[in-house]
C-alpha positions in Angstrom: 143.4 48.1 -122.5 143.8 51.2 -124.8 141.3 50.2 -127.0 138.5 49.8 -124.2 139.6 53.2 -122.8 138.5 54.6 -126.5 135.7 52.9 -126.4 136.8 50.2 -129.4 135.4 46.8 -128.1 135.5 44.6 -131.0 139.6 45.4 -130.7 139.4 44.8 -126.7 137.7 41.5 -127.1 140.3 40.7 -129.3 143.1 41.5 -127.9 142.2 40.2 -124.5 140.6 36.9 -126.2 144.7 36.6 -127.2 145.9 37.3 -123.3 143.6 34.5 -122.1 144.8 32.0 -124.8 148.1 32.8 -124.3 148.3 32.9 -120.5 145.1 30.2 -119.8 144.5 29.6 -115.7 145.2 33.4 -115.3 141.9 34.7 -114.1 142.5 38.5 -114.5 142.6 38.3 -118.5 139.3 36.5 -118.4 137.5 38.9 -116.0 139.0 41.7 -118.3 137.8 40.5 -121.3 134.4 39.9 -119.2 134.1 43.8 -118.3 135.1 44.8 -122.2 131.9 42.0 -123.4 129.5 44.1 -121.1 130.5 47.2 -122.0 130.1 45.6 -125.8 126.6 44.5 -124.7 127.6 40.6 -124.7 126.0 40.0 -120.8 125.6 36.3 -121.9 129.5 36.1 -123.2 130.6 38.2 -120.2 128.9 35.9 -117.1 130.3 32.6 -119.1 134.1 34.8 -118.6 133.4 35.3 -115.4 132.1 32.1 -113.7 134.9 30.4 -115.6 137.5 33.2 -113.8 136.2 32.4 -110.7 136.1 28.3 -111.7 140.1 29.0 -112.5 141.1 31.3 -109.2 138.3 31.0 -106.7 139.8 33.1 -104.1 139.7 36.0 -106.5 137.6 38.6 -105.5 136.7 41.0 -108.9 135.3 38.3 -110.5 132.8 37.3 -108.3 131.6 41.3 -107.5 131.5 41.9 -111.0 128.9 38.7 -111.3 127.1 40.0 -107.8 127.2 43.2 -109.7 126.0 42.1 -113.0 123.2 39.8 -111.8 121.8 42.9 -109.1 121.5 45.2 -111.9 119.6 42.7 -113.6 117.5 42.1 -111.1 118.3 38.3 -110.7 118.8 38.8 -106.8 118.8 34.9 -106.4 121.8 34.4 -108.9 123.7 37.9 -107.0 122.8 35.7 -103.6 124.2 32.3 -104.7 127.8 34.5 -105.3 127.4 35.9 -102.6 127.0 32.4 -100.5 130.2 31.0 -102.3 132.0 34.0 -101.5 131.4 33.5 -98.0 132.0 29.4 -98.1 135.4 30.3 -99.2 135.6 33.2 -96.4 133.2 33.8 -94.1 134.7 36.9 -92.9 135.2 38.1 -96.0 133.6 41.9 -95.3 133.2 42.8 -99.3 130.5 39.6 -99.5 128.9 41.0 -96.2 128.1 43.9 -97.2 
């Protein structure tokens, strides 16, 4: 959004806390709204957004880096690998979860 490119989160959150209400099931609000509460230092918030985006579409990919992502740089390598296991139950070819 506009608002996260100025750096406003408070605005971002709400705004995109409207998308997801207004469009519920679609998992690209939720994993935005997930990326604006870690820039806004809500980590806790933001893996809650993001395990519930992948619950909602688990074929989608951003979500489940971002968690991998999220859970490496806070050195929780045994969270990262349990993502990275699903990832691969739902494809194991998928080359993004193998590397």
């Amino acid at each position: 959004t506009a608002a996260m490119g100025a750096g406003d989160y408070p605005r971002a959150i709400a705004l995109l806390q409207r998308s997801v209400e207004m469009a519920p099931g679609e998992s690209i609000y939720r994993t935005q709204l997930a990326v604006a509460r870690m820039a806004a230092g809500q980590g806790a918030d933001a893996v809650r957004d993001l395990q519930t985006a992948v619950r909602e579409d688990p074929e989608a990919k951003r979500p489940q880096l971002l968690l991998v992502r999220f859970h490496l740089f806070n050195r929780d390598f045994d969270a990262a690998l349990k993502v990275i296991d699903t990832m691969l139950r739902t494809d194991p070819k998928d080359a993004v979860a193998l590397n």
